[in-house]
Residue, then its C-alpha position, 0 to 999 in steps of 0.5 A: x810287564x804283568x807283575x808277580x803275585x807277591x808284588x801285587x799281595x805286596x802293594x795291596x798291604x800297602x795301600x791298606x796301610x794307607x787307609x789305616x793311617x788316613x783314618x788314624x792320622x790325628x793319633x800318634x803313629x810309630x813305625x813299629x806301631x805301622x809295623x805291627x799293624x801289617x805284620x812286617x818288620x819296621x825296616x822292611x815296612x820303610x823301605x817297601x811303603x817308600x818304594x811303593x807309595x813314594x814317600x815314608x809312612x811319616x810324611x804320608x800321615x803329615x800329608x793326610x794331617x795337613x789335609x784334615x787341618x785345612x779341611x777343617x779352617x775351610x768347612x766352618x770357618x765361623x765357628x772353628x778357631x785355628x787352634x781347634x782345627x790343629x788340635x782336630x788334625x792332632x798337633x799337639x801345639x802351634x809350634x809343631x804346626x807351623x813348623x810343619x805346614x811351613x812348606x806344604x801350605x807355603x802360608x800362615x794358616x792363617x792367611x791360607x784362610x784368607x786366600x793369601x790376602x796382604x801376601x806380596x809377591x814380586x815378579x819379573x821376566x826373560x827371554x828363553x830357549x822355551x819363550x818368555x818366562x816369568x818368575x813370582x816369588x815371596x820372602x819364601x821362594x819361588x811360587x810361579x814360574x810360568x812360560x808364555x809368548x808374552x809378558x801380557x799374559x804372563x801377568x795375567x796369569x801370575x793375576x790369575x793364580x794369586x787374585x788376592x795376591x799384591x803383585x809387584x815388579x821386582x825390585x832391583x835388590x832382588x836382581x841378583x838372585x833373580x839372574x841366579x834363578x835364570x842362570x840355573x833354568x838355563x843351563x837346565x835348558x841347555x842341557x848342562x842340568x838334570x833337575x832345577x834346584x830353586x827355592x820353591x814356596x809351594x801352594x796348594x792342596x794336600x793331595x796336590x802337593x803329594x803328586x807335585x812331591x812325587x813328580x819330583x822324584x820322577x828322574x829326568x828323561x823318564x816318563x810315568x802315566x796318570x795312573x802310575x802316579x795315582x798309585x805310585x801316591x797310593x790313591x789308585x783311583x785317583x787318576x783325574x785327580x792326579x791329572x787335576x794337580x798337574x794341569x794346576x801346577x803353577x812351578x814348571x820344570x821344577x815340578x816337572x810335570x811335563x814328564x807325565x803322558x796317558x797311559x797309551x803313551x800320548x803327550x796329552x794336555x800341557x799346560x804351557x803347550x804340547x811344544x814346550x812339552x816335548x821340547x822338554x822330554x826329547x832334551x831330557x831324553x836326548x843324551x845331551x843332559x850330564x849324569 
């Protein structure tokens, strides 16, 4: 459907709005202040900015924020201390940092600059309707769940993602919550769910973990394109990229994934196979899932 021009004047202010706060990031930044920039109301700059990017004006400049800070532990990671680098991505102090990197980084900084050496990660595996799953997570939550036909190369995968990582069977106190983490992917699976609600800790970079965000508001049985995310994100240009997140998610199904195609409607790449894919999108788009 070709769109108005208003709602393409519409998008274009907001993208620019976008650019205005990746370059502003490190300053604090109002909504009335957001406001006056593109000349709209506070309230009417809120619900357009979400609509169009995905995610208020606030959690977009957090986004950028936690970029920069990562950006800057990585770049000179000789000279540059953690409290430069969060005082260079404009928090005024470590609590305000850690309570806010707490769920995009899914680690300490300090850790996500070791690679997450010394992190234990506890794993463990079943049978489902998709094949063998397994389940890796931390004192913070799930951080891999993956599909495959064995638990061999589940392992080596889980190894894979999470190299500095100490992996270890999970023990039996935590069998418990496991059972309830696989009770709730099977109902999804059988059709009795619309969205997985598991605790998730969720690695990755800041552009990855605002497609992985955005995904998740993708409803169940609808489809979106490579480059309808990259603009629903706000980064039009961005569509490798976009794809690059998905084929890097470590979460499946509640980082639904899956419910992105090409843009001429193929299924595409899918990280634990073309089958499971479309098993995934016909049981969504199938009736049988409960409103």
């Amino acid at each position: 459907m070709k769109r108005e021009p208003c709602q393409n004047r519409s998008e274009d202010l907001m993208h620019s709005l976008c650019r205005y706060i990746e370059s502003h990031c490190d300053q604090p930044l109002t909504l009335e202040m957001l406001a006056q920039q593109s000349g709209l109301s506070a309230s009417y700059l809120q619900r357009r900015f979400s609509r169009t990017i995905g995610m208020s004006p606030k959690k977009y400049q957090q986004a950028c924020r936690t970029r920069m800070f990562k950006s800057q532990l990585k770049s000179d990671a000789a000279n540059t201390t953690i409290t430069d680098a969060m005082h260079e991505a404009g928090y005024a102090s470590s609590s305000r940092l850690y309570e806010k990197l707490d769920t995009s980084m899914g680690m300490t900084p300090g850790r996500y600059r070791s690679g997450g050496a010394g992190e234990l990660i506890s794993y463990a595996s079943a049978q489902t309707d998709l094949g063998r799953v397994m389940i890796g997570a931390t004192d913070r939550g799930i951080c891999f769940l993956q599909f495959d036909d064995g638990d061999d190369g589940l392992l080596a995968q889980l190894k894979l993602e999470y190299p500095k990582a100490d992996c270890q069977p999970m023990q039996s106190q935590m069998q418990g919550l496991f059972d309830q983490w696989m009770t709730e992917l099977n109902q999804f699976l059988a059709g009795r769910s619309k969205q997985l609600q598991l605790p998730m800790d969720i690695r990755g970079t800041a552009f990855q973990c605002m497609v992985w965000d955005y995904l998740t508001r993708i409803p169940a049985g609808s489809l979106q394109s490579y480059t309808e995310v990259a603009n629903g994100i706000g980064k039009p240009a961005a569509v490798r990229a976009v794809a690059s997140a998905c084929a890097n998610n470590k979460i499946a199904i509640a980082i639904p994934c899956h419910r992105v195609i090409r843009g001429d409607g193929s299924l595409a790449g899918y990280k634990w196979g073309l089958g499971r894919k479309r098993t995934l999108i016909d049981l969504e788009r199938s009736g049988a899932v409960e409103s």
